[in-house]
C-alpha positions as CSV (number, residue, x, y, z in Angstrom):
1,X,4.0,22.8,6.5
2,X,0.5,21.6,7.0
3,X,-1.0,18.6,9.2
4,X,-2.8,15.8,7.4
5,X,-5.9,14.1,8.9
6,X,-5.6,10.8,7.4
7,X,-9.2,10.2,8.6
8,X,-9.8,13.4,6.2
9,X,-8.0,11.6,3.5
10,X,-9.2,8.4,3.6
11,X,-12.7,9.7,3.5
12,X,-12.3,11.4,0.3
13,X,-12.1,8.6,-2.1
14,X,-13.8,5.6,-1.9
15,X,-12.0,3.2,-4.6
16,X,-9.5,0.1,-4.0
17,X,-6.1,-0.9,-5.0
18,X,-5.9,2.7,-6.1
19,X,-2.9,4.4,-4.0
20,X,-3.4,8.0,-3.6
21,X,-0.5,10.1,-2.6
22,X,-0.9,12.1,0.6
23,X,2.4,13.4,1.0
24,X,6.1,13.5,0.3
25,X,9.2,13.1,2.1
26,X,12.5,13.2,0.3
27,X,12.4,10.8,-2.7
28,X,9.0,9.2,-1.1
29,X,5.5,9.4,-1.5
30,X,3.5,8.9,1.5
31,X,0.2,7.2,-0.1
32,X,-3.3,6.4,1.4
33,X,-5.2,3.2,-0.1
34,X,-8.1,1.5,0.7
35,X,-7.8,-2.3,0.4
36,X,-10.6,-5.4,0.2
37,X,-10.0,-8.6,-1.4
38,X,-7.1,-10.3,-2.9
39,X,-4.4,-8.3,-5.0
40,X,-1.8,-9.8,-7.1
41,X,1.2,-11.6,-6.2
42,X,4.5,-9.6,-7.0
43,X,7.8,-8.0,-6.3
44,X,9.5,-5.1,-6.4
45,X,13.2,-5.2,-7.9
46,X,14.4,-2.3,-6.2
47,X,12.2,-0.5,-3.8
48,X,10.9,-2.1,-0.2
49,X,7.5,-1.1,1.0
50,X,5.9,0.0,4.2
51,X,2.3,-0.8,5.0
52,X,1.3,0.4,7.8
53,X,-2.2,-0.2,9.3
54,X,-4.5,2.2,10.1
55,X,-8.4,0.0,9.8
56,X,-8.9,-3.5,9.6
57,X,-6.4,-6.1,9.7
58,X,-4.2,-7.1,6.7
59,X,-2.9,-10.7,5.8
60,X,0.4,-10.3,3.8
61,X,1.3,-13.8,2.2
62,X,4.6,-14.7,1.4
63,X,5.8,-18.0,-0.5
64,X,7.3,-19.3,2.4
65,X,4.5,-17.9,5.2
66,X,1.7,-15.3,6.3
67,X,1.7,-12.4,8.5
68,X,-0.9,-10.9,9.8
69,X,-1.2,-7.0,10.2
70,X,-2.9,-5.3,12.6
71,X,-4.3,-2.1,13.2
72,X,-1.6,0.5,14.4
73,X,1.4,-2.3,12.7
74,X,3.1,-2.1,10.2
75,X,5.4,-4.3,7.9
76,X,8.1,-3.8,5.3
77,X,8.7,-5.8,2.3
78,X,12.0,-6.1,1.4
79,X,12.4,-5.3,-2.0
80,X,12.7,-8.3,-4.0
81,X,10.4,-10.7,-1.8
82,X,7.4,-11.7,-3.7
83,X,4.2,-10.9,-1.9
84,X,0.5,-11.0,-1.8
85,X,-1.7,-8.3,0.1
86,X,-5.1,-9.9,1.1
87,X,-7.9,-8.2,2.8
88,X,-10.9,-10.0,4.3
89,X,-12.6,-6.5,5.2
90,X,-11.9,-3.2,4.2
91,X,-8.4,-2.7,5.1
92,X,-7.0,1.4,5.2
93,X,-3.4,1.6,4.7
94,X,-0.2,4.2,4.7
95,X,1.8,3.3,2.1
96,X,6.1,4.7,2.6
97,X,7.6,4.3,-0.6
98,X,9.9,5.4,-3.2
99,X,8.5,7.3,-5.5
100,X,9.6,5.4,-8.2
101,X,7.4,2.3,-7.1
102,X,4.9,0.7,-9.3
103,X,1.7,-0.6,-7.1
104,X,2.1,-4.2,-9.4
105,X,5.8,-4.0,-9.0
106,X,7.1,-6.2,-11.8
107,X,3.6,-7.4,-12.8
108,X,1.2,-5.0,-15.5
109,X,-2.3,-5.5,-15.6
110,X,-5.8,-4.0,-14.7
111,X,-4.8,-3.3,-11.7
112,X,-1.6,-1.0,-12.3
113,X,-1.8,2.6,-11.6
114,X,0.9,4.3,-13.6
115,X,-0.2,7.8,-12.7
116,X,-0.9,8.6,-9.0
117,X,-3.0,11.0,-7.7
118,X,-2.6,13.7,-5.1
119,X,-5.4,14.2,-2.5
């Protein structure tokens, strides 16, 4: 049983959209990812997602409305609801998810990460 620094972790990688998993906790990965620009709208069929703010302030778009997350909030997606993460500045997030979630959720492209890595 060791703390994590999540300053620490975040300083260690420098890349977007490009979860990095800091942690687990029962069938979870806690992840750290750095965020800027638009992602990809998508859904997950089975898993909900927990972003929570730790820099900047993220804008999660739904079909239906926006919300706007601030630094030291956090938000969960129901699995199933079609999103859109969108970050005007650099945007640090803690990701609590199963670990079987896929960052694109039903969507492959470039910007799928299929094999996580642990920092």
């Amino acid at each position: 049983m060791n703390t994590i620094n999540l300053a620490d972790k975040f300083s260690s990688f420098s890349d977007r959209w490009s979860p990095k998993i800091i942690g687990e906790l029962n069938d979870f990965y806690v992840k750290a990812a750095k965020l800027k620009g638009e992602f990809i709208w998508h859904h997950h069929e089975r898993e909900d997602e927990m972003f929570l703010v730790t820099k900047g302030t993220l804008l999660m778009k739904f079909r239906d409305r926006e919300a706007v997350v601030r630094e030291g909030e956090f938000i969960i997606v129901p699995h199933g609801v079609e999103h859109l993460p969108v970050a005007e500045e650099e945007v640090h997030v803690v990701l609590f998810e199963p670990k079987s979630t896929l960052n694109t959720g039903n969507v492959t492209n470039e910007r799928t990460v299929a094999r996580l890595q642990h920092i």
